[in-house]
N, C-alpha and C positions, 0 to 999 in steps of 0.2 A: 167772686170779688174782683172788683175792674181797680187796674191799677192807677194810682196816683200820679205816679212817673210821667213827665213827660219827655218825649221824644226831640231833642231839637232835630230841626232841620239846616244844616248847614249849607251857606251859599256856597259854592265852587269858587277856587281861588286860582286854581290851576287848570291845564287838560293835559291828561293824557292818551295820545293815539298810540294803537297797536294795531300795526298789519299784520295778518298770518295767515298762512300757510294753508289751513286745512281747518274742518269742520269741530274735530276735536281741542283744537288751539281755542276757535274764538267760542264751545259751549264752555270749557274751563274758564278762559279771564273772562267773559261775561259775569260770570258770580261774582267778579272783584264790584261789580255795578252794584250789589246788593247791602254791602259795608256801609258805614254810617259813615263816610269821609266829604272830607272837602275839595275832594278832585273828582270833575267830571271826565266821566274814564269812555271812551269811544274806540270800542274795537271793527274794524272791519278787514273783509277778507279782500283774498286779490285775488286777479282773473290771471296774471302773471304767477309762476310758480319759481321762477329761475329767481338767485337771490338776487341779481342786480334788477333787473325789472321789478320786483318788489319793492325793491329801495325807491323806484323812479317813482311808481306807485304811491309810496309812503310820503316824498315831495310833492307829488301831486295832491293827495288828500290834505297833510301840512297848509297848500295854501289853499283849498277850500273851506276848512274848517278852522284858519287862521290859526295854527299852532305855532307859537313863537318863544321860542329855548330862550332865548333874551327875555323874556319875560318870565319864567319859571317854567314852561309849560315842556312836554316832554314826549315823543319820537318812539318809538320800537317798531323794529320788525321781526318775525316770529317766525323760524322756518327750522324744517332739520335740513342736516346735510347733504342724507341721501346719496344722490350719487351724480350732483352739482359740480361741473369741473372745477378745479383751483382758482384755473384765472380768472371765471366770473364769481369765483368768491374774494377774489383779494379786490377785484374791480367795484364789487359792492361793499366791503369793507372800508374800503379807498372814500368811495358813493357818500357812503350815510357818514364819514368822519366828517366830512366836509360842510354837509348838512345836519349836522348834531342828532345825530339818530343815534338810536342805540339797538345793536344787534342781538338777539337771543339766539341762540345759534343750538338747537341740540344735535345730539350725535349717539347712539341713532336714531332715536326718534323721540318724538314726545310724548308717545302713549308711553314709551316706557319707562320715563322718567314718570309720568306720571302714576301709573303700575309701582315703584318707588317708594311712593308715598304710605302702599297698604304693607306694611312691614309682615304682619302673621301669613298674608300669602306669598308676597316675593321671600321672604326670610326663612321660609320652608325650603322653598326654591333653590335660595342659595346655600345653604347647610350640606342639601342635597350633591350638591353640585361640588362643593368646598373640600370632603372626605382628607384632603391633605392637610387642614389645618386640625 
């Protein structure tokens, strides 16, 4: 039986860019592309890995792909912390406030917030781990 339903297609009202980090950042927010929304969503990675060159990165693609926060349209850079000295993280913090970016910052990393997310295996994990509570 083929369904009735139809599907609309919504036009993009907004964009959203996301710079990151590493292979496992951009196959995650890639499936945000898959959602039935009205933000065309553009993730790309950087050849830069340090958080301020990412940032310079994430201005740089900004004005290639005309992303303009005055308009609705919206910024992220996607990195963990690792082991990023302070003052190129306050320098890129400093960076992308200036240029309305918005930082996602994990600590320590992404996979494992991602790992997080499966609660029956990490929640084993941490029970394991917990014995004081």
């Amino acid at each position: 039986m083929t369904s009735r339903r139809q599907h609309a297609t919504l036009e993009p009202l907004n964009t959203v860019l996301m710079v990151v980090e590493g292979k496992t950042e951009a196959l995650y927010l890639n499936h945000l592309k898959e959602r039935n929304s009205n933000l065309e969503i553009i993730v790309c990675g950087s050849e830069n890995k340090n958080p301020s060159k990412m940032v310079n990165n994430c201005i740089q693609k900004m004005g290639e792909k005309e992303i303009d926060p005055a308009h609705g349209d919206l910024a992220f850079c996607v990195f963990d912390v690792d082991m990023n000295e302070k003052d190129d993280l306050q320098k890129a913090i400093k960076l992308a406030d200036r240029h309305s970016i918005t930082l996602i910052i994990s600590n320590p990393r992404f996979e494992i917030w991602l790992l997080m997310h499966f609660r029956d295996k990490f929640g084993r994990w941490a029970l394991r781990k917990s014995k004081a509570f």
